[in-house]
MARMAR-325534 format. One record per residue: residue number from 0; residue in three letters; y, x, z of N, C-alpha, C in turn. Coordinates in nm, 3 decimals. Each point is the difference from the previous one (the first is absolute). Last residue first. Layout:
# residues N
[NUM "ala" [Y X Z] [Y X Z] [Y X Z]] ...
# end
This chain:
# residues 152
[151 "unk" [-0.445 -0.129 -0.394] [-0.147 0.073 0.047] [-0.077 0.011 0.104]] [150 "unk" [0.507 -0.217 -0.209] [-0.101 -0.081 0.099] [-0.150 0.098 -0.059]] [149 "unk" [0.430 0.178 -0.048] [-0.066 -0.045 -0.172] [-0.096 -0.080 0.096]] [148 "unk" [0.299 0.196 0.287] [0.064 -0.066 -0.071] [-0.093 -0.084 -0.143]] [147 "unk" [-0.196 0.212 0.438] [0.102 -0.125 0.007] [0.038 -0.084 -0.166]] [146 "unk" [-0.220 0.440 -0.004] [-0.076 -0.116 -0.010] [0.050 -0.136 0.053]] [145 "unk" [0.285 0.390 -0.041] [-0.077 -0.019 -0.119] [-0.083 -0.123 -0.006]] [144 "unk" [0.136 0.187 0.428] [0.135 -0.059 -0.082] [-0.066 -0.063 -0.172]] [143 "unk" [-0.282 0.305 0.305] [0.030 -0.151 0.021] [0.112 -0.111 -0.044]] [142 "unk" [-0.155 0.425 -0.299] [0.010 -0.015 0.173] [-0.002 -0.176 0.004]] [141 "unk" [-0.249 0.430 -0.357] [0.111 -0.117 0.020] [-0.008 -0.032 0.163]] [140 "unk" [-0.096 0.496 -0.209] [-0.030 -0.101 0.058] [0.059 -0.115 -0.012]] [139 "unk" [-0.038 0.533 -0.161] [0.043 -0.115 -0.018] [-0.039 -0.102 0.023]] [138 "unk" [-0.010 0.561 0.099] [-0.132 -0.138 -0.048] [0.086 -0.091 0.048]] [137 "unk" [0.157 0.468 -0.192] [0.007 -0.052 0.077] [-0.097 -0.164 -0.036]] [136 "unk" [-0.026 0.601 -0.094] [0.082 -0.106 -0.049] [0.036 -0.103 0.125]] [135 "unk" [-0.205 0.406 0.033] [0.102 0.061 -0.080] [0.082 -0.146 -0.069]] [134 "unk" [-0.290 -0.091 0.410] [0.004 0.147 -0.076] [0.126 0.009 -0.047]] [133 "unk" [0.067 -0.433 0.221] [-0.198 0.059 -0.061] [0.023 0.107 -0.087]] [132 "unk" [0.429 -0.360 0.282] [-0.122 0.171 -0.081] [-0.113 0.008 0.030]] [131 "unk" [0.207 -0.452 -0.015] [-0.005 0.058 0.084] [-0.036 0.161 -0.053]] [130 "unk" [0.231 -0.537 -0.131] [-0.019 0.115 -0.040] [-0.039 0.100 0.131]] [129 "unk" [0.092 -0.568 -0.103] [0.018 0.131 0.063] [-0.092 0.138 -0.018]] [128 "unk" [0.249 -0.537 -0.232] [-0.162 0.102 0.012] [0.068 0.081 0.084]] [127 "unk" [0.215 -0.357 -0.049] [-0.048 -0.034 -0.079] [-0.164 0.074 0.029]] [126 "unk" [0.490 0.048 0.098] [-0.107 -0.009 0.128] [-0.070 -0.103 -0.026]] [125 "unk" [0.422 0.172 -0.268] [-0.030 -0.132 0.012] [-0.101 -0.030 0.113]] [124 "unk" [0.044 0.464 -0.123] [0.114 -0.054 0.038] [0.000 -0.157 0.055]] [123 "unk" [-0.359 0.214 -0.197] [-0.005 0.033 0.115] [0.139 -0.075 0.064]] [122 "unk" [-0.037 -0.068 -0.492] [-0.111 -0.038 0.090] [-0.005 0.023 0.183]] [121 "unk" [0.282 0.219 -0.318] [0.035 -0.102 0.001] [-0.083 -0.069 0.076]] [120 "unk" [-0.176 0.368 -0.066] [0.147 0.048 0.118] [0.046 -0.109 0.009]] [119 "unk" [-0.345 0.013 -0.337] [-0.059 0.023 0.170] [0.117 0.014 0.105]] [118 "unk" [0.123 -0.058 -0.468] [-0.104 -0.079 0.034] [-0.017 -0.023 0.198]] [117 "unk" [0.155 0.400 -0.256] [0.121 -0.096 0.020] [-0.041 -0.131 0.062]] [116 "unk" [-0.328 0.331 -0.102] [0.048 0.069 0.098] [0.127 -0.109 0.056]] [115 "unk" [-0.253 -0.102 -0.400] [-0.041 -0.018 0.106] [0.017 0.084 0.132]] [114 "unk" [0.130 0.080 -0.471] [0.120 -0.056 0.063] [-0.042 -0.079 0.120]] [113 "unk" [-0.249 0.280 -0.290] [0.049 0.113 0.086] [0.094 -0.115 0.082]] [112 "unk" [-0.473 -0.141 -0.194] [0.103 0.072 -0.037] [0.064 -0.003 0.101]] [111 "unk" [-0.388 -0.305 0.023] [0.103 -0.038 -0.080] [0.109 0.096 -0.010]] [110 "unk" [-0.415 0.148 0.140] [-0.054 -0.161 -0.073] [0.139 -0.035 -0.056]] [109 "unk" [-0.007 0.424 0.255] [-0.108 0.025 -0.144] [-0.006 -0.127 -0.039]] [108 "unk" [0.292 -0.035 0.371] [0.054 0.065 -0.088] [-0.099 0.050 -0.111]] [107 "unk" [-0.208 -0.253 0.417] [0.059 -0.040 -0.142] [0.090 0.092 -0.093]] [106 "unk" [-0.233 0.227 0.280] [-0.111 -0.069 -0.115] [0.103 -0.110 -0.066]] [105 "unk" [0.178 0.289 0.329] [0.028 0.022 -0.081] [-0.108 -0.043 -0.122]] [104 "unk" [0.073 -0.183 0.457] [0.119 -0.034 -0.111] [-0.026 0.129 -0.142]] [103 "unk" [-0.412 -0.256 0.281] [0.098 0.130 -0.012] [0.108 -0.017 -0.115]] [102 "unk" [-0.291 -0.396 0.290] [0.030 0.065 -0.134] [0.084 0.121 0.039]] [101 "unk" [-0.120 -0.378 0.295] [-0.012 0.132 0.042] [-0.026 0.129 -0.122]] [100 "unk" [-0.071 -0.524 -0.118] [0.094 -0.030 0.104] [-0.074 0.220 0.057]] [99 "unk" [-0.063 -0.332 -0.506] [-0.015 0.146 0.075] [0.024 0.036 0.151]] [98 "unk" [0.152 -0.403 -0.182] [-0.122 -0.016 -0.051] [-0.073 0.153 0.020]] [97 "unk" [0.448 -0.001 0.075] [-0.024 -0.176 0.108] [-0.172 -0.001 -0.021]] [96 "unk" [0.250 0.352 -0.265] [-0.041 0.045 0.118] [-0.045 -0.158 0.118]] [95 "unk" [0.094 -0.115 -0.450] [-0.088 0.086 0.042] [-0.004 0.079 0.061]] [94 "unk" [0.333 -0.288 -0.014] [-0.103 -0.069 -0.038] [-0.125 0.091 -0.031]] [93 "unk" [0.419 0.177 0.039] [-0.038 -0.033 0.145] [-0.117 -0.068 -0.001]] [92 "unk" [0.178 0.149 -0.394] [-0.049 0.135 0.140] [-0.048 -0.040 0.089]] [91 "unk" [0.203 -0.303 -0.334] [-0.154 0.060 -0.013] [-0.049 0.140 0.120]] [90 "unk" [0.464 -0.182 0.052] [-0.076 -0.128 0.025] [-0.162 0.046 -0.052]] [89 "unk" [0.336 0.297 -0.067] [0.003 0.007 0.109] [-0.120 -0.091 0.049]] [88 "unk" [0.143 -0.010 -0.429] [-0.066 0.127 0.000] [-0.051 -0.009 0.161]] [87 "unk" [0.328 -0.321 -0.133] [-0.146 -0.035 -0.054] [-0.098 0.088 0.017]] [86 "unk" [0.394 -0.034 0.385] [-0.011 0.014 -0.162] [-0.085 -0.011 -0.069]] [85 "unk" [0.149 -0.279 0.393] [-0.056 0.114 -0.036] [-0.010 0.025 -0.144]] [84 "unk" [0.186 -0.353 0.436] [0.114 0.087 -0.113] [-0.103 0.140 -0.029]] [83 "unk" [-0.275 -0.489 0.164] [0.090 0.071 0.009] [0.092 0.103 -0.120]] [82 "unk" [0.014 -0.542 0.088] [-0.139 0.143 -0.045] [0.096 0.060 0.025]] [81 "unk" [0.133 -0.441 0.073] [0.078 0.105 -0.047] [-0.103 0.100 -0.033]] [80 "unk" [-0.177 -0.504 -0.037] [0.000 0.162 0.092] [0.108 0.103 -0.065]] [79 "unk" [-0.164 -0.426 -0.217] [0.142 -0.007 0.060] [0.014 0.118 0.147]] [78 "unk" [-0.369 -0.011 -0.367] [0.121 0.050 -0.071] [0.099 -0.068 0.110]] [77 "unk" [-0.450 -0.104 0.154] [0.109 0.177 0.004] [0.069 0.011 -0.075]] [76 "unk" [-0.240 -0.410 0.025] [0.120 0.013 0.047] [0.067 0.154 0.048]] [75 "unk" [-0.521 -0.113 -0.152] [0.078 -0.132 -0.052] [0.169 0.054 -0.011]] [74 "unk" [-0.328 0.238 0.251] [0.060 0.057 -0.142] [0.057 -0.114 -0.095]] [73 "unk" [-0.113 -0.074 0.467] [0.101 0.102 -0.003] [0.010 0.016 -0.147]] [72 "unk" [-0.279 -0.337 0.077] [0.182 -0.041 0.003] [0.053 0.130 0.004]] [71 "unk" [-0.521 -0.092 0.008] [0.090 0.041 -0.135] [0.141 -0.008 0.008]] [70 "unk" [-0.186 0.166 0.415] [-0.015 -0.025 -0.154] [-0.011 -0.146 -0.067]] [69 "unk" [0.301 0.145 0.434] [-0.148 -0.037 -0.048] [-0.001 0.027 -0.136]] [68 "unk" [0.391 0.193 0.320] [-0.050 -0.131 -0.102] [-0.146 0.003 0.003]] [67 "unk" [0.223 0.206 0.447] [-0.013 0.048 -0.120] [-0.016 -0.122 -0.084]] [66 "unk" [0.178 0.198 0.518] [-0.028 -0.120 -0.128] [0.012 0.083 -0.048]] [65 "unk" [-0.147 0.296 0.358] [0.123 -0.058 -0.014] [-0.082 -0.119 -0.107]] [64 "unk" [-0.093 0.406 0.411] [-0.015 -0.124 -0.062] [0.130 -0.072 -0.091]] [63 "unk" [-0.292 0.462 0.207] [0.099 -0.033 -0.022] [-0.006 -0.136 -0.071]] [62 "unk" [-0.364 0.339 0.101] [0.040 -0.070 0.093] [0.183 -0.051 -0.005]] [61 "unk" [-0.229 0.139 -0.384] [0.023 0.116 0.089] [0.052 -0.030 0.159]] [60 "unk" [0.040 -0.383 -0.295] [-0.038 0.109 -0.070] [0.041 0.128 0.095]] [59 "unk" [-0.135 -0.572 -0.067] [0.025 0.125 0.076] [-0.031 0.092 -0.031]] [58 "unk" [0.200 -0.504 -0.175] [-0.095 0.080 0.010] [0.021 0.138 0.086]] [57 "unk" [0.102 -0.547 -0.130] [0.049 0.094 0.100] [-0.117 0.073 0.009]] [56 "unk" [0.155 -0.327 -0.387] [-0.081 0.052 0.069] [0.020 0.099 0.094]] [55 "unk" [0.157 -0.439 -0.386] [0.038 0.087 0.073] [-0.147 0.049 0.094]] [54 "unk" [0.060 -0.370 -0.298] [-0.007 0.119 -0.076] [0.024 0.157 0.076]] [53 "unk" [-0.272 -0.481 0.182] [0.135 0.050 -0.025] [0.008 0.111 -0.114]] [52 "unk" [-0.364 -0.319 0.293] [0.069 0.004 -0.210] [0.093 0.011 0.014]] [51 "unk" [-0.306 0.234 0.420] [0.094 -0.109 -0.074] [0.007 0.003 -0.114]] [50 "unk" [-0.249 0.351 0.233] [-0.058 -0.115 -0.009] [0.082 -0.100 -0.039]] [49 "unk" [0.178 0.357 0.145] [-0.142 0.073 -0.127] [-0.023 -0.099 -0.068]] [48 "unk" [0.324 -0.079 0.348] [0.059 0.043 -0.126] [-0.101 0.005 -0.118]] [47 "unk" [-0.099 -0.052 0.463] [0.038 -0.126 -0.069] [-0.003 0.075 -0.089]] [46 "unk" [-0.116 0.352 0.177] [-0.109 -0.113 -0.012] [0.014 -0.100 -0.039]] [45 "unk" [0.343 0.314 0.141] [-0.066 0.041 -0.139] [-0.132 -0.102 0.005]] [44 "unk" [0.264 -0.114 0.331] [0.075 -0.043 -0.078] [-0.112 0.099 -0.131]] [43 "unk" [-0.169 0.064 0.407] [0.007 -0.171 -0.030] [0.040 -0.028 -0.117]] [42 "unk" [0.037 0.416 0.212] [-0.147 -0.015 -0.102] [-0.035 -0.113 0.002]] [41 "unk" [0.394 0.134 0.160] [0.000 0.094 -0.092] [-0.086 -0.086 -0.063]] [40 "unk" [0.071 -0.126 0.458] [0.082 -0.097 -0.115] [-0.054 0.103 -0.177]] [39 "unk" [-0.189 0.235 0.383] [-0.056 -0.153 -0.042] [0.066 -0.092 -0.086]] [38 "unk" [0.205 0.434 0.109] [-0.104 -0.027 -0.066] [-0.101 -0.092 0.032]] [37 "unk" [0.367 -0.022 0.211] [0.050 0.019 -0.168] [-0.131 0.049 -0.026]] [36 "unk" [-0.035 -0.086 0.410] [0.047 -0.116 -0.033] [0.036 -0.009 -0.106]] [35 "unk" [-0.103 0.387 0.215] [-0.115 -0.090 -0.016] [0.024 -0.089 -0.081]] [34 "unk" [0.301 0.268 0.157] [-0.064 0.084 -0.159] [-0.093 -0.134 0.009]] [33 "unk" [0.471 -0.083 0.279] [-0.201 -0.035 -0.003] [-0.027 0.103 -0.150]] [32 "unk" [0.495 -0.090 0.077] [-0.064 0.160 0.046] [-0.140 -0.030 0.017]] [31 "unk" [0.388 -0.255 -0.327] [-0.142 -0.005 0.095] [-0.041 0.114 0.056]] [30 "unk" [0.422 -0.033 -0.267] [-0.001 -0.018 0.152] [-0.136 -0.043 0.039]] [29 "unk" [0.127 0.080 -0.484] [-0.016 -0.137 0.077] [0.013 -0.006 0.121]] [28 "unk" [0.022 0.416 -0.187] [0.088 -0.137 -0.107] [-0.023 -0.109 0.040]] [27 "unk" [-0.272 0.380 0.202] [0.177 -0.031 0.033] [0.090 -0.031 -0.098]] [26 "unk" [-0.481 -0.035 -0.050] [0.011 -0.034 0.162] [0.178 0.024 -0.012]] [25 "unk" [-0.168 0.125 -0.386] [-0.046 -0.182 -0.016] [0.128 -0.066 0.189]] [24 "unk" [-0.144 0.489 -0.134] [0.150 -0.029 -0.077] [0.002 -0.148 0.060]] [23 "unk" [-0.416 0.175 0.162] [0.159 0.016 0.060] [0.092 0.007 -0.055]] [22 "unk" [-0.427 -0.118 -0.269] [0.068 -0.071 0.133] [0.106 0.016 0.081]] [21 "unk" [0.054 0.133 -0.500] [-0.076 0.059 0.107] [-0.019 -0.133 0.149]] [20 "unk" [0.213 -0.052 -0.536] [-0.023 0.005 0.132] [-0.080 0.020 0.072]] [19 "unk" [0.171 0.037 -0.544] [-0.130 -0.080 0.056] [0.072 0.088 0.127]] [18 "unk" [0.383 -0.147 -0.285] [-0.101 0.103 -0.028] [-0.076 -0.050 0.124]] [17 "unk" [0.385 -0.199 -0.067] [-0.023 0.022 -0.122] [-0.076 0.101 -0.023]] [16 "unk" [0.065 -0.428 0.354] [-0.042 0.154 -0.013] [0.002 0.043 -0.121]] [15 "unk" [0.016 -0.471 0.148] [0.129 0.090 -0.037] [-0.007 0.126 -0.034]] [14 "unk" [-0.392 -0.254 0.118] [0.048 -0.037 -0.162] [0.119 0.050 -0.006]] [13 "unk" [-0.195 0.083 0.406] [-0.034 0.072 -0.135] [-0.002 -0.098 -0.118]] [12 "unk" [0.185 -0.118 0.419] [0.038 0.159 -0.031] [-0.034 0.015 -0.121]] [11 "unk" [-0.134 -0.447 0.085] [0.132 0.052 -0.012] [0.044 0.098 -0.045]] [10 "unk" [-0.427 -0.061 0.176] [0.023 -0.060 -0.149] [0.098 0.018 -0.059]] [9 "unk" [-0.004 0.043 0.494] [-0.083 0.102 -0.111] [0.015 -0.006 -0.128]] [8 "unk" [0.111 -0.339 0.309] [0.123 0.127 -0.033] [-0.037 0.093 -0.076]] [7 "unk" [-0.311 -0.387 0.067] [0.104 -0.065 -0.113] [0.097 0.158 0.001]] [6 "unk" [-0.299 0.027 0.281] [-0.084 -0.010 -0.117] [0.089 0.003 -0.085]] [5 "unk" [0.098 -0.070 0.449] [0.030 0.147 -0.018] [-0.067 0.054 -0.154]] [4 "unk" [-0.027 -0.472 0.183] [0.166 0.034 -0.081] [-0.039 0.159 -0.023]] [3 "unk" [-0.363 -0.195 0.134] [0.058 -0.066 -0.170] [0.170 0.066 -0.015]] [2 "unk" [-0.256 0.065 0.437] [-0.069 0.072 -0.084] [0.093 -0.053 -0.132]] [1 "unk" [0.349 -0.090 0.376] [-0.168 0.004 0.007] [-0.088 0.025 -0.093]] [0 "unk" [0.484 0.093 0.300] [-0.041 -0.017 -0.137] [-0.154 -0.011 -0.004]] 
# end
């Protein structure tokens, strides 16, 4: 196989991928064992992509790679995104601990009340945010799952 095809398998994986790929996820979905060779194909294809008139973009997050839209087409076409299953209460929690990132869970319970305990469990559940103790409370983080999914 020679540089373009192991380009073209890459491309492959991760447009099937329904979440962003590690090189060694990359290496045994495609059978390339070169790290070299996927990351050079890596930083070819995010360089076309940046640079093409496509709507599409191969971005990297947390050393993980996957497609994303471009602007203006993602918000053009998110009403055909299943989005995700959050509750509205759930969805402001997260939107400001995303804008707060190592917030104490019990500062939000003083910002939005007692049902941010349900929030944060729904939240954690989904692996949205992760929760660690800090004293008497706990400091609320978003994860990598979070920034996959809302492209951050």
């Amino acid at each position: 196989m020679d540089e373009r095809e192991y380009m073209r398998l890459i491309e492959a994986a991760l447009f099937m991928s329904p979440k962003a790929m590690s090189i060694s996820e990359i290496a045994g979905a495609t059978g390339i064992m070169s790290m070299g060779t996927i990351q050079s194909a890596l930083k070819e294809l995010v360089g076309r992509y940046g640079s093409a008139e496509t709507a599409l973009a191969l971005i990297e997050i947390d050393k993980r790679y996957m497609f994303s839209l471009k602007e203006p087409y993602a918000s053009k076409v998110s009403s055909l995104s299943a989005g995700p299953d959050i509750s509205k209460g759930a969805l402001r929690v997260l939107a400001y601990v995303s804008k707060n990132e190592g917030v104490l869970q019990s500062g939000l319970v003083k910002l939005f009340g007692g049902s941010t305990y349900d929030h944060v469990k729904e939240l954690a559940e989904k692996e949205f945010i992760e929760t660690k103790r800090f004293g008497r409370s706990k400091k609320v983080s978003t994860t990598s799952k979070f920034k996959e999914y809302f492209n951050v």
